[in-house]
C-alpha positions in Angstrom: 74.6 91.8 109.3 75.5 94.9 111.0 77.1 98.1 109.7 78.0 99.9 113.0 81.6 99.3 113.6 84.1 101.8 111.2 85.5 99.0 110.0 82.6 97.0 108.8 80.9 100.7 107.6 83.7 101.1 105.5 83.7 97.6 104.1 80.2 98.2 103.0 80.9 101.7 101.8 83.2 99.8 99.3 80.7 97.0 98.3 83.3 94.2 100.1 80.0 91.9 100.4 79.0 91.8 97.2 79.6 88.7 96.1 78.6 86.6 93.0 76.3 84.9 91.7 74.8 81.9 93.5 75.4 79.2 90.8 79.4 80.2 90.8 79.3 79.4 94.3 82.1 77.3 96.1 81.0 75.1 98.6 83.7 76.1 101.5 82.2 80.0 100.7 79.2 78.9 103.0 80.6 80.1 105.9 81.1 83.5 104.9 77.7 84.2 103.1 74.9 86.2 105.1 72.1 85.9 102.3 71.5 85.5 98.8 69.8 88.5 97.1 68.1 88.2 93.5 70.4 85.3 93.0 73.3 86.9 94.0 75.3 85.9 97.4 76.1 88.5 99.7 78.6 88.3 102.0 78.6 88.5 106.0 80.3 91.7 106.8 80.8 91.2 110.8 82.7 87.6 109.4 84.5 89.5 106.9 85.9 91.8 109.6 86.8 89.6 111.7 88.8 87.8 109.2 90.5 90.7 108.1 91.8 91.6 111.6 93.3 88.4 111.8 95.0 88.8 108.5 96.1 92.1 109.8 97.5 91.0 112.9 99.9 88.2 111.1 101.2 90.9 107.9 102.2 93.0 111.2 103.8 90.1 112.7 105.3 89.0 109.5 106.6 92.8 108.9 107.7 92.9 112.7 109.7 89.6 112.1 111.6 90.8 109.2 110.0 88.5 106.6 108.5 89.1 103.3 105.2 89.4 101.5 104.8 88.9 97.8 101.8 90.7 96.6 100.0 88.9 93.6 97.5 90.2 90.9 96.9 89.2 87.3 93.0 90.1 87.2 92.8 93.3 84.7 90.8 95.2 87.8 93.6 94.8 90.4 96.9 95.3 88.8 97.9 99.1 88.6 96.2 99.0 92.2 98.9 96.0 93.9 101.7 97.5 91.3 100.9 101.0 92.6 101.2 100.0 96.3 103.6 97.5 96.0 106.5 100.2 94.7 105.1 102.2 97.4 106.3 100.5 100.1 109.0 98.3 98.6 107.3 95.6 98.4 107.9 92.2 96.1 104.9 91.9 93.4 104.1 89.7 90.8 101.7 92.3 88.6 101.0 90.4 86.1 100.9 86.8 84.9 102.6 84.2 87.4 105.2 82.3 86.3 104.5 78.7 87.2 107.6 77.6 89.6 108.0 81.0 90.8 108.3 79.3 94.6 108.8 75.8 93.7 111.5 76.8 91.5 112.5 79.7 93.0 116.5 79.1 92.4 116.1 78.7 88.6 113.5 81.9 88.7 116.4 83.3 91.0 119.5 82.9 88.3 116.7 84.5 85.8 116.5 87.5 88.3 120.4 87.9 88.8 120.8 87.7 85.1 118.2 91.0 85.0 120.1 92.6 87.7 123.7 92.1 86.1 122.0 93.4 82.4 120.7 96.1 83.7 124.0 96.9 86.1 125.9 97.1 82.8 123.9 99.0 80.6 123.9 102.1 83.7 127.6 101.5 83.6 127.9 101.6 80.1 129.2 98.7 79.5 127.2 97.3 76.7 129.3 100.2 74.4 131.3 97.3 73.5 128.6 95.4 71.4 127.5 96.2 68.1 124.3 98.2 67.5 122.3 94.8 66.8 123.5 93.2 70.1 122.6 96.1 72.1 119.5 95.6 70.7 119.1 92.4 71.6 120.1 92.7 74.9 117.9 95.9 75.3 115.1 93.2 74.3 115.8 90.4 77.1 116.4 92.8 79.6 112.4 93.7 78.9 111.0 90.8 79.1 113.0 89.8 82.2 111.7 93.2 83.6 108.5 92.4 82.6 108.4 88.7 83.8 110.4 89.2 87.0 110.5 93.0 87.5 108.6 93.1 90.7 110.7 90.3 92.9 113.6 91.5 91.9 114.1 92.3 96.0 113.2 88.9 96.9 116.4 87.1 97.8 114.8 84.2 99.9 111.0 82.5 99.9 109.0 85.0 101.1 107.2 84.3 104.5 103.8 84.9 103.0 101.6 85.6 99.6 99.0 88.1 99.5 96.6 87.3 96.2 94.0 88.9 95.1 91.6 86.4 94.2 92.7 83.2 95.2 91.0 81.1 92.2 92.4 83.4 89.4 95.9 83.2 91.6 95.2 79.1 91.7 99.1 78.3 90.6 100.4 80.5 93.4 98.6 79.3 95.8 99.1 76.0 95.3 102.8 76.4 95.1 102.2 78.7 98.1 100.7 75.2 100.0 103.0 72.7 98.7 106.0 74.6 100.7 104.3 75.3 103.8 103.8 79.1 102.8 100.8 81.0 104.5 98.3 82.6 101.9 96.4 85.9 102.6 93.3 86.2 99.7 90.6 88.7 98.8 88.3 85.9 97.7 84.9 85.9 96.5 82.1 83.1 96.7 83.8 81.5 94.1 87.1 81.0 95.6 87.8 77.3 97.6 88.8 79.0 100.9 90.1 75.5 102.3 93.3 76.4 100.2 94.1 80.3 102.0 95.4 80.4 105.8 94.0 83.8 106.0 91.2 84.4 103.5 89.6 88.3 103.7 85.7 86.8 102.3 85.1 89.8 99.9 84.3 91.3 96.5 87.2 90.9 94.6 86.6 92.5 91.3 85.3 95.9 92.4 88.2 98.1 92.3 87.0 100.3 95.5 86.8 96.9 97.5 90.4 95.7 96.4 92.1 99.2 96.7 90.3 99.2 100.4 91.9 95.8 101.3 95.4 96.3 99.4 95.4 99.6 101.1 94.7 98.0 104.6 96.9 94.9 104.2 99.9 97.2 103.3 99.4 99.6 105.9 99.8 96.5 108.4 102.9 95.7 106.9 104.4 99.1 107.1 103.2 99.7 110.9 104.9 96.0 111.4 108.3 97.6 109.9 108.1 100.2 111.8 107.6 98.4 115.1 110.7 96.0 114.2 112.8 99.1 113.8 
């Protein structure tokens, strides 16, 4: 494994090919692994590279074409990170816990998202003034937890054209639904994950908060250069 291009410095600057231990190892993560190191798999840096420049390439193309990426975390070490960068660039998130049928059912999880919207519209325009002080309340309540379960796709009108997860096994439900509709999947995964399931798997650490912050960072940076192009 070499460590003379910036790219694949940098990767290893951030502990990307640390991976886990051999026993938690998926069989499709073969591929991906250099060597195992006092029972730990590391991965191939030059493969993870080269994997991430394809994922890249298509979040630019997918920004160029107008189409939209949800970005998904619910592991405690990558939230704030995809939160933070997500409402950064405006981008759809689910920060958090996925709600099962979030694609599959995305025109039910839709009329849940318009019934946010219209809440919140009234209560800016003061509209709520007409309720008593215990309804208010109550409607102060929903409109949480519908910020707090749907907050982040509140932008997303339409299936988005791709998911970007951060983990792919923690993110199972998503990317399944992701697969059953023909939607492309771009993962972080670790030795752990079952690559067969992601179109565009990124083979790296995915619990060290340097090494997802590196690859959140990079994957949104695509996206923006791919907006920018289409404008």
């Amino acid at each position: 494994m070499s460590t003379t291009t910036p790219q694949i410095k940098k990767l290893h600057d951030v502990g990307t090919h640390v991976g886990l231990a051999r026993t938690r190892r998926h069989p499709t993560a073969v591929p991906f692994i250099f060597t195992t190191k006092n029972r730990i798999d590391v991965l191939d840096l030059e493969e993870t590279s080269r994997r991430l420049t394809l994922a890249l390439e298509f979040v630019r193309d997918l920004a160029q074409a107008g189409k939209a990426m949800v970005m998904v975390a619910g592991k405690h070490e990558a939230v704030k990170i995809v939160r933070d960068a997500a409402e950064e660039a405006a981008l759809p998130h689910v920060a958090g816990r996925w709600i099962g049928g979030t694609l599959t059912n995305f025109k039910i999880i839709r009329k849940r998202v318009e019934r946010l919207e219209k809440l919140m519209k009234d209560r800016a325009a003061g509209e709520l003034s007409k309720y008593t002080k215990r309804e208010r309340l109550m409607i102060d309540r929903e409109i949480e937890e519908l910020e707090g379960r749907f907050g982040g796709i509140v932008s997303l009108r339409d299936l988005p054209g791709a998911l970007f997860v951060i983990d792919s096994r923690h993110e199972s439900t998503a990317v399944k639904e992701a697969n059953q509709l023909g939607i492309p999947v771009i993962a972080l995964a670790s030795t752990d994950c079952d690559f067969s399931q992601v179109q565009f798997p990124i083979p790296g650490n995915d619990t060290s908060v340097k090494s997802i912050r590196a690859i959140v960072d990079a994957v949104v940076d695509a996206y923006q250069e791919g907006k920018k192009v289409a404008k």
